[in-house]
N, C-alpha and C positions, 0 to 999 in steps of 0.2 A: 609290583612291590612299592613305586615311589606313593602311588597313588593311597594304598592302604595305608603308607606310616603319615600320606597328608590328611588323611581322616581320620587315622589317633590323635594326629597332633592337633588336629582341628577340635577333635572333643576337646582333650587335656584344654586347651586356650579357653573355648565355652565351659570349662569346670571351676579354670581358677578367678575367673571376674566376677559372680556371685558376691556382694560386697554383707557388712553386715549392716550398713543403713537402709533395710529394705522398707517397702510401702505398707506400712500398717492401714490398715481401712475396718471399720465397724460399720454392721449394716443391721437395721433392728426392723424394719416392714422395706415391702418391695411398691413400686410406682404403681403395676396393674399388678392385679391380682382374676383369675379366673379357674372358673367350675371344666374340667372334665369329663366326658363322659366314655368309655372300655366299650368297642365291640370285640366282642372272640372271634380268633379265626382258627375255621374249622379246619382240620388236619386229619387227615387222610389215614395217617398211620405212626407209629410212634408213641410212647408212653415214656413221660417224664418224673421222675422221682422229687428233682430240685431243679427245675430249669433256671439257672442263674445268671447266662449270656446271653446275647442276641446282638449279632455282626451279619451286617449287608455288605457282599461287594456285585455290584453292578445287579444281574437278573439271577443273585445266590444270595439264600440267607443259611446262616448256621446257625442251630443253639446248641449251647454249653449246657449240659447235665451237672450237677456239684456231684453229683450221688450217684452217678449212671451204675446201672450194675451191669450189662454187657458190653454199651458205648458210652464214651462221655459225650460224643457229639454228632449231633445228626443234621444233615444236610438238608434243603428244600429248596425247588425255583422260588420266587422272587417278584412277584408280590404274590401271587397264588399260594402257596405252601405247598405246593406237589411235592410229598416224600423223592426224594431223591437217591440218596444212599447214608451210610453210619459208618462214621473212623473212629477211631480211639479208642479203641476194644480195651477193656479193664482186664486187668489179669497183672501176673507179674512175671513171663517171659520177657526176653529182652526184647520182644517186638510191639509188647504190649504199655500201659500206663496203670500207675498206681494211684493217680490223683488227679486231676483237671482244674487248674487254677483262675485260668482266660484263655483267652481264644482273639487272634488277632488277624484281619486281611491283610497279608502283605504283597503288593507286584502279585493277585492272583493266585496267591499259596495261602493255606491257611494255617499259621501260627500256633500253635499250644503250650502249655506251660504244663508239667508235672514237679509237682513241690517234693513229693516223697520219694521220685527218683534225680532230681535236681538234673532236667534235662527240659531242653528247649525240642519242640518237634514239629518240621514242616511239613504239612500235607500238601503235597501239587498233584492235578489233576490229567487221569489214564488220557489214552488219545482221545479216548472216546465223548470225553468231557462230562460222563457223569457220573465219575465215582473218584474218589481220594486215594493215592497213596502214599504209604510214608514214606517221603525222599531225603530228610537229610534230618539229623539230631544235632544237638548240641550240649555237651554234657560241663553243666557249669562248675566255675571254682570253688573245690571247697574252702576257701576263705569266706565264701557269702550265705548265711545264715538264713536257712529257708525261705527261698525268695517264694512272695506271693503275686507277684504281677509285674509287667514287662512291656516295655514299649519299645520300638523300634528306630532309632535316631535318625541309621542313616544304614545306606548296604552293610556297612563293617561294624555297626555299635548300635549295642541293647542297653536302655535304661533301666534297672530295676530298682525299689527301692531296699533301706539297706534298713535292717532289722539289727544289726548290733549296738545302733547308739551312736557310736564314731560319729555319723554323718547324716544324710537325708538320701541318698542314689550311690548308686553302684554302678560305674559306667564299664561295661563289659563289650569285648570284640565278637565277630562271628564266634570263634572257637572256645567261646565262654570261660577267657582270662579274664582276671580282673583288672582292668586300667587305672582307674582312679577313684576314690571317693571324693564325693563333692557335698555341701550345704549341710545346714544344721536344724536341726529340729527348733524347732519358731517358739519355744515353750519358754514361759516366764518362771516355772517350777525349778529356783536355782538348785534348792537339796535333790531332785532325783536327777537333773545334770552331772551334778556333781559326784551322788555317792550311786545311782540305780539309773544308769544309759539305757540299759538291755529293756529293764522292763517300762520305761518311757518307752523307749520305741516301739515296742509291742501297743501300750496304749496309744501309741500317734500311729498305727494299721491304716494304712492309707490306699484307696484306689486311685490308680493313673489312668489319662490318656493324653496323647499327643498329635498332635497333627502338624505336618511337615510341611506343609502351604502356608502356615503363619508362625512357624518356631513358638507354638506354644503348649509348654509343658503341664498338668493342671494334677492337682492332688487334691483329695478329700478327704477326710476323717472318717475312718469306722465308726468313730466316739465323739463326743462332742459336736462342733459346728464351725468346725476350719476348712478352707478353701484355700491354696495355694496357688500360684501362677508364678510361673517359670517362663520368660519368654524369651528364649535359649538366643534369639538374633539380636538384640538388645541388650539381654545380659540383667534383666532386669526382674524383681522378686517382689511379687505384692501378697498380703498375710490378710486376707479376709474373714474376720471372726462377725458370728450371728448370735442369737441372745443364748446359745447353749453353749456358746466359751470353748473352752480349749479341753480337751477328754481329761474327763478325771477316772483316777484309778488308786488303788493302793497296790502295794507291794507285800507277798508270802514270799518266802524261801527263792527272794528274785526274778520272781514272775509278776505281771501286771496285772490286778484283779478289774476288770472293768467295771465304773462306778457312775453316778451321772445318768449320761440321754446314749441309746443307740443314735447316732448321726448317719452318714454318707452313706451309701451301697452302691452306687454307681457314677461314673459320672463323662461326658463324651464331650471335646473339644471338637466343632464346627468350622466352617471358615470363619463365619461373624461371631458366634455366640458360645458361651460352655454352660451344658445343662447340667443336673443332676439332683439324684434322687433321695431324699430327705425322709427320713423318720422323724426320728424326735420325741419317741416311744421312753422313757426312763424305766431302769431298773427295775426299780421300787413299783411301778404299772405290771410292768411284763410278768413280773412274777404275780402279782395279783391274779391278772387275767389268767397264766396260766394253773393257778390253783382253781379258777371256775371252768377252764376246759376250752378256750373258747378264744384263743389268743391266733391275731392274725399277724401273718409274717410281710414283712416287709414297709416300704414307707408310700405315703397316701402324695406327697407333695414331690413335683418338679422344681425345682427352680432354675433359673436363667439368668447369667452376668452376661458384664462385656467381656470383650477378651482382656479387658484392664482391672476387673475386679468388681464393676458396678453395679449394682445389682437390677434388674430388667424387670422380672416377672416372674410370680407364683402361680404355680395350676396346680389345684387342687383335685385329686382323684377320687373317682368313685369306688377305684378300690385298690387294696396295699399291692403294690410291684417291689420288682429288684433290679431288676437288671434293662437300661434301654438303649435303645437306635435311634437315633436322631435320622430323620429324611427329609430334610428342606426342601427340596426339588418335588418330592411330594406334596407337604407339607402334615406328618404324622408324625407319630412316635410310638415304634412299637414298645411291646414291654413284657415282661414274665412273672407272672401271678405264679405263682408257688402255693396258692392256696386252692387253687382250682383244678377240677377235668380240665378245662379248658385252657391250659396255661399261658397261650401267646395272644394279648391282645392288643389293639391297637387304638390311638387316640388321634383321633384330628386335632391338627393345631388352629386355632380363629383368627 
């Protein structure tokens, strides 16, 4: 017990020192810049609808389905892709998932998120060690407003972000109470501060990740071309805007109509470095292309900071992804074509 309320207390402490003098930084071209090139890797078995994940722990990878229509996620060894087995059966018993939002390695469990039953769920592994079962849920508060992703602090606290406006994260216990809200949305847009939170925050849809070897926290823009960094041990808050600005949107009957560049889809904090993955696709294009048939999903560019915000290196791709793995120890990066049979493939880093 003491130990649990020193790891609420511990968040609450790293919630409230968030200051509002944080590190403003603009970044308009990168140092190096480099070409790309996707080999597929051939898979054994399995059919993806939206492959939208891809998490390595040790000699496992798993991908996230957006769309599975039997499983959301299916399992494989590690770097081969040997089918392995399929969790997250789609359906709407209670032992089943309505929706698959990420997929996270935790201590060897694997993590998922359902948005439409607002429940967290960990898969750990038979004795046998090659199949998944579902060992424990966590059914979140309903104070928290469709959470879309989730990061793991610490054993007793889940980061999500917070879609109501209030704040920027929702710091949640194992048992998916609400603790605290923390931080503010970085926006210069005084009137929807002001008078439209809800549908700001919708347009500020941000993907997370965190890594617990360097307390650092990292967000990206759905829309626009904002990079956030939270570096939870220091306490400290850097705002990295790229020449696509801060996501524009308008407002219908309190919703956020997204306006501007598709931005971010993915993005993975390292020990050294945070990647992620860049569109930059506008509006006004997409619907073109999609009026001639012919429109490809996802973003062509990597990019690469410090873990301070500075920006390293572009790689440009030979062709649109979504979702990546970082594996330095390799030295690759896999990634999920959503536009291909072939949907999982991988990049050598130079």
């Amino acid at each position: 017990m003491h130990i649990i309320c020193l790891s609420v207390f511990c968040s609450f402490f790293l919630a409230c020192t968030f200051h509002s003098d944080d590190i403003k930084e603009r970044y308009v071209t990168f140092p190096k810049e480099q070409q790309l090139e996707a080999q597929s890797i051939t898979l054994d078995t399995a059919l993806f609808r939206y492959p939208f994940r891809v998490k390595v722990s040790g000699n496992k990878v798993a991908v996230m389905d957006l769309h599975g229509t039997d499983y959301f996620i299916r399992l494989f060894h590690y770097p081969d892709f040997r089918y392995m087995t399929s969790c997250g059966r789609h359906g709407d018993s209670p032992v089943e998932m309505l929706s698959a939002e990420n997929i996270r390695w935790i201590n060897n469990s694997l993590w998922t998120l359902d948005a439409n039953n607002s429940i967290l769920t960990r898969f750990g592994f038979a004795l046998s060690g090659d199949s998944l079962l579902r060992d424990e849920t966590v059914r979140l508060d309903k104070e928290l407003l469709r959470c879309l992703d989730f990061v793991q602090y610490d054993d007793s606290t889940f980061i999500i972000p917070d879609y109501s406006g209030e704040s920027r994260f929702c710091w949640v216990n194992r048992f998916g109470c609400l603790l605290r809200k923390t931080g503010l949305i970085p926006s210069s847009n005084e009137d929807a501060l002001k008078h439209a939170r809800p549908a700001l925050a919708q347009a500020w849809r941000s993907f997370i990740d965190y890594n617990p070897h360097n307390g650092v926290l990292a967000a990206v823009t759905q829309l626009g071309e904002v990079l956030e960094i939270y570096n939870l041990k220091d306490s400290t808050h850097v705002v990295c805007m790229g020449p696509g600005g801060e996501p524009e949107f308008s407002v219908s009957e309190g919703y956020g109509i997204p306006a501007g560049i598709m931005g971010f889809s993915d993005v993975q904090v390292t020990d050294s470095a945070i990647y992620a993955i860049f569109h930059g696709h506008s509006f006004k294009d997409i619907r073109r292309e999609m009026q001639k048939g012919h429109v490809q999903d996802g973003g062509r560019y990597i990019y690469v900071f410090s873990l301070q915000g500075k920006p390293l290196r572009k790689y440009t791709l030979d062709r649109y992804v979504y979702g990546i793995y970082v594996d330095e120890r390799r030295g690759v990066i896999m990634a999920t074509d959503v536009n291909s049979d072939e949907p999982i493939v991988e990049f050598k880093l130079i």
